[in-house]
C-alpha positions in Angstrom: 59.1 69.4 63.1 57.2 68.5 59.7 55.3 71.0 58.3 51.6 69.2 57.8 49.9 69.5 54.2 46.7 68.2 52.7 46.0 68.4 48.8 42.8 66.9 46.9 43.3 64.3 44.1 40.9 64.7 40.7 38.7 61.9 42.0 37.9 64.3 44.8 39.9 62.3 47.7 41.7 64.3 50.4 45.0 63.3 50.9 46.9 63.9 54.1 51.0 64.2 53.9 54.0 65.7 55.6 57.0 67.7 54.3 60.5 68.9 55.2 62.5 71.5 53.8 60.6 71.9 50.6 61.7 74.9 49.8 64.9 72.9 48.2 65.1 72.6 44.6 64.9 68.5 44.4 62.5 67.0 46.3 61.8 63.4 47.0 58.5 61.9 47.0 57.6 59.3 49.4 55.1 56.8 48.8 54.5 54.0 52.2 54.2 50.4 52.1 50.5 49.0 53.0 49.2 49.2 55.7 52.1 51.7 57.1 51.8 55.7 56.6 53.8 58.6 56.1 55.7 58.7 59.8 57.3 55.3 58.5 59.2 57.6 56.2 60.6 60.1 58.8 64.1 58.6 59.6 64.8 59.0 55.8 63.4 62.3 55.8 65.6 64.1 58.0 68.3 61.9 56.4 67.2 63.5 53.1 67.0 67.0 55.0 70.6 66.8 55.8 71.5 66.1 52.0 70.0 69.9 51.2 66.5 67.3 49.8 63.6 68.2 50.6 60.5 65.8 51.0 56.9 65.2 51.0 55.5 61.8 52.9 51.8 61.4 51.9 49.5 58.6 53.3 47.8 57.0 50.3 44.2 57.0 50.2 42.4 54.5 52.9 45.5 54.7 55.1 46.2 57.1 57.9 44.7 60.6 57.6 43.8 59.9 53.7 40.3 58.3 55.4 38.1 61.1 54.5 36.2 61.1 57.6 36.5 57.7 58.1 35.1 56.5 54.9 37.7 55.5 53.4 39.4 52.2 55.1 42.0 50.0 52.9 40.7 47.4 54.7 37.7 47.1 53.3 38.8 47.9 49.3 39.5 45.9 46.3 41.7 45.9 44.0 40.4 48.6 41.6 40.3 51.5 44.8 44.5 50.6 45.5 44.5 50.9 41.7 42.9 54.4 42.2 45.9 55.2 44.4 47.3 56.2 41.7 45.3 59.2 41.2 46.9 60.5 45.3 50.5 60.3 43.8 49.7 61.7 40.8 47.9 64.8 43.0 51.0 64.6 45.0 53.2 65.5 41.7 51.4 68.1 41.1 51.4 69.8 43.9 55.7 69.6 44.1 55.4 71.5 40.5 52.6 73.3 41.3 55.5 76.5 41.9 57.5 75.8 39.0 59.7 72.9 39.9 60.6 70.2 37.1 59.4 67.0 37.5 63.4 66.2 36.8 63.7 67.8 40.2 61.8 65.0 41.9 62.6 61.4 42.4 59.9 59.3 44.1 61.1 56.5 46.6 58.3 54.3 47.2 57.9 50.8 49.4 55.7 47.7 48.7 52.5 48.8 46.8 54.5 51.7 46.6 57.3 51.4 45.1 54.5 49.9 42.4 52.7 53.2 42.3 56.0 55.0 41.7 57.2 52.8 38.8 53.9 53.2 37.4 54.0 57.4 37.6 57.2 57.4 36.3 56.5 55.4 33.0 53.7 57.8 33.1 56.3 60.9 32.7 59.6 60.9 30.9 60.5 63.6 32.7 61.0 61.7 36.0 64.5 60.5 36.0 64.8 58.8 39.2 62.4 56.0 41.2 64.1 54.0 43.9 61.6 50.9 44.2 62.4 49.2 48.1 60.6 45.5 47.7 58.8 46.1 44.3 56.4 43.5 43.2 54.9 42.7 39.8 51.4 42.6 41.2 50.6 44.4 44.1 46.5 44.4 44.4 46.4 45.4 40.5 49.3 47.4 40.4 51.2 46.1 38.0 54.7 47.1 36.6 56.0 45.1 34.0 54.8 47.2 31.1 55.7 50.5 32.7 59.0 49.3 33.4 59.7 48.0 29.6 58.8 51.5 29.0 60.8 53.5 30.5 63.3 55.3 28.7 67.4 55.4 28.7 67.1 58.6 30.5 65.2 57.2 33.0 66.4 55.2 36.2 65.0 52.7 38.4 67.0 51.1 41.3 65.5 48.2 42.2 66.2 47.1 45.9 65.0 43.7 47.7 66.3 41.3 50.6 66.4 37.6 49.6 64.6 37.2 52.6 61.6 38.6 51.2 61.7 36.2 48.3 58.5 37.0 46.4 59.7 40.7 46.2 63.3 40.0 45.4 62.4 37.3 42.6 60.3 40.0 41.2 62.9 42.9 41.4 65.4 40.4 39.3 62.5 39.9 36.6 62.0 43.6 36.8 65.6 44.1 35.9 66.1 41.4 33.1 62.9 43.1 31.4 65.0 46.3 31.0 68.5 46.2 31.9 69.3 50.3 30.5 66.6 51.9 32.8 66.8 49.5 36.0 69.7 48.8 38.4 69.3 46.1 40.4 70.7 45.7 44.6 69.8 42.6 46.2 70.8 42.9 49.7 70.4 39.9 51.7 68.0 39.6 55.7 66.7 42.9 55.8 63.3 42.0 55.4 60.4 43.9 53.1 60.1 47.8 52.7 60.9 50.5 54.9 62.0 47.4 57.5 65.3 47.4 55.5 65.9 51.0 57.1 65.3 49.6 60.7 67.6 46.9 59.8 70.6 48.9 58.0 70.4 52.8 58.3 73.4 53.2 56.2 70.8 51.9 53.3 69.5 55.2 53.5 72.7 57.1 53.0 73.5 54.5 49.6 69.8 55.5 48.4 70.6 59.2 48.7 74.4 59.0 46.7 72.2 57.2 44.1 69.9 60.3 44.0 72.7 62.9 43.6 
């Protein structure tokens, strides 16, 4: 069973989440696609579990339990609120060093918007040395990630994953990857469809995604 957790962000938004094992020195972050929530990450979890990583699955604000009561619905935001979604993985980080674990113990693994929220974090902190990205976009509602990706440093990577299928993602991924070929590394995989769907449609992506981590 996953261990239920809730953690406030600085813009006072409660964010709801679910972890395994994190009692494990490295810890992956995982950070849904829109409008899916942290149970689409449980396959991968207890994949990750069985690799001796532990995890934390949060729903990002406006999605799932991260309502507030109910006032809080993605539905209804614009682009500046998903841009404020920043501020739950940022909470999230905190929380995962909040014992004395390295952000170089982390790796955040995020879908869609958030795979976008993850590149963004980790040009945010040097110290984060691996993202995997599943169907990043250069624009997701205001997210954007080409500057934080020509940021990132040769210490950093980024594995870039899309399906040709999913054409505006995948076109994205390989301009991603040309803008800086030291940090990024680049799988296109071909009729898996967008996000968290490639699991459904190839489990063994999962088990590539965690020989990458180690």
């Amino acid at each position: 069973m996953f261990t239920p957790v809730s953690f406030t962000t600085k813009d006072g938004v409660t964010i709801v989440g679910q972890a395994e094992e994190l009692t494990q020195t490295r810890v992956a972050l995982l950070l849904p696609m829109m409008p899916k929530t942290k149970e689409s990450w449980e396959p991968f979890m207890k994949r990750l579990a069985e690799a001796h990583i532990g995890s934390l699955a949060i729903d990002l604000r406006g999605h799932g339990g991260s309502t507030m009561g109910g006032t809080l619905d993605y539905h209804s935001f614009f682009n500046k609120q998903h841009q404020e979604s920043e501020a739950d993985v940022q909470a999230a980080l905190d929380l995962l060093t909040s014992g004395g674990r390295s952000l170089s113990d982390i790796v955040m693994v995020g879908a869609s918007i958030g795979a976008n929220l993850a590149i963004l974090l980790q040009s945010r902190h040097p110290e984060l040395r691996r993202v995997v990205a599943l169907s990043p976009g250069l624009d997701f509602r205001g997210v954007v990630t080409e500057p934080a990706v020509k940021s990132l440093t040769g210490e950093q990577k980024l594995l870039l994953i899309a399906s040709d299928d999913d054409e505006a993602s995948y076109r994205d991924a390989q301009q991603l990857h040309e803008l800086n070929h030291t940090s990024t590394v680049w799988w296109p995989l071909a009729g898996l469809g967008h996000g968290t769907n490639m699991f459904e449609a190839d489990s063994g992506l999962m088990d590539r995604i965690i020989e990458w981590i180690l």
